[in-house]
Structure formats: structure tokens, C-alpha cells
C-alpha positions, 0 to 999 in steps of 0.5 A, a space after each residue: 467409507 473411502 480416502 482419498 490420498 492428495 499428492 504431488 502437486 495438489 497437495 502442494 497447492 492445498 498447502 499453499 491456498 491453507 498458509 495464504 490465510 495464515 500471515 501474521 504480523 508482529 506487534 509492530 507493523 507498518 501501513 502505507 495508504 495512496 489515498 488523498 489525506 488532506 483536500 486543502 491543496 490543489 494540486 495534491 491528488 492520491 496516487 496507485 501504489 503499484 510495487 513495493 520493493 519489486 513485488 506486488 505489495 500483497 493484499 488491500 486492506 478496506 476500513 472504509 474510504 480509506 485503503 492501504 497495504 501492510 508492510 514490515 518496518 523498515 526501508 522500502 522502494 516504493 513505486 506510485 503513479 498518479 494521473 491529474 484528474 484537472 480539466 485539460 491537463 496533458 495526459 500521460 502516467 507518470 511513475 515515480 520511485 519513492 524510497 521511505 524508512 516506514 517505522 513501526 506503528 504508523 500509516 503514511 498517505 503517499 500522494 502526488 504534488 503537481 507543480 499546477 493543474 495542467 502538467 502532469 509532472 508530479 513528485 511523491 510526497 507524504 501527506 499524512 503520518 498517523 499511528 495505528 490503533 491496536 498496534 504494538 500489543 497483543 491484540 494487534 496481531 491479524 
């Protein structure tokens, strides 16, 4: 039989890849989504949640066409950037900061709102505020 003895840095990076599984959230967590919501306006379209708070905003959640990152409650600088997809628009990305107070229990579809098709100057709007299921008791926690 033979043991192997991990140390130094490889230990360090076991333990690192064994707790990066292991997050939890608490009974009341938030959810930010760059998704398009409602398709009833024109010049709304999704946005790509790039930072949050000056971080990368962690893993994507998938349930399917919808995507969105789970975030602690509270007040956070959020970074999105939007392209319009219209026909003949002037290109560029734009990036826009947009500072929130997310409360707990509740998914926001941040989006773009462009003054026409063909510009592409935009403003980050919340285009939906929904509650998440299985949030708030013992069965929420993941």
C-alpha cells in the first residue's frame, strides 16, 4: 500500500478546487438575469452582465432560455453592455453602470432601452422583478 503526502501548493489548490463546490446561500438569496423579459417594445433588448460590484459576478445559472447570477441582497454596481441588433444601427458597445438595492427572494431582468432602433445610446432599465420559487426556507438553500 503507499501514501502519498499532498503539500505546499498542491494541497493549497485541492483545497481550493474541493470548497469552490461548496458555496451556499442562505434562505434569502437574490438573482439578476440580462435576459430580454418582455418582447412588447421595440427598442428593449437583453444586456451582458459583464461585473458586479468590480468582480466577475461568479457562475451562470441555466433553467432553460432564461440565464442569471446569484447575488447577496443588498446594494450592488452592476456593469451591463448592450449592442442594438436592428438593422443599420450605428455600431459601438456601449457599457453602463447601474446601481441597484436587489432585496431578497426576487430576480430582475435588467435590459437596455434605446431611444430608437438606429442609435446606440441606451439606458439599463429593470424590465421585470419576479419572486423565486424555493426561496426563503429550508429547501432553497443549493
Amino acid at each position: 500500500m503507499r501514501t502519498i503526502l499532498v503539500t505546499g501548493p498542491v494541497a493549497g489548490f485541492a483545497a481550493l478546487i474541493a470548497l469552490a463546490g461548496c458555496q451556499t446561500w442562505g434562505p434569502g438569496w437574490s438573482e439578476i438575469s440580462g435576459t430580454r423579459y418582455s418582447t412588447t417594445d421595440f427598442n428593449r433588448f437583453g444586456t451582458t452582465i459583464n461585473l458586479v460590484d468590480s468582480k466577475n459576478p461568479g457562475p451562470r445559472v441555466r433553467t432553460g432560455y432564461y440565464t442569471y447570477y446569484k447575488l447577496e441582497p443588498g446594494r450592488h454596481n452592476i456593469e451591463l453592455s448592450a449592442i442594438n441588433p436592428s438593422p443599420n444601427w450605428v455600431s459601438g458597445i456601449n457599457r453602463e453602470n447601474f446601481i441597484m438595492d436587489l432585496e431578497p427572494c426576487k430576480r430582475y431582468y435588467l435590459n437596455a432601452q434605446f431611444e430608437n432602433r438606429l442609435l446606440a445610446d441606451w439606458k439599463p432599465i429593470v424590465d421585470y422583478v419576479e419572486p423565486i420559487p424555493g426561496c426563503g426556507s429550508a429547501t432553497g438553500y443549493k
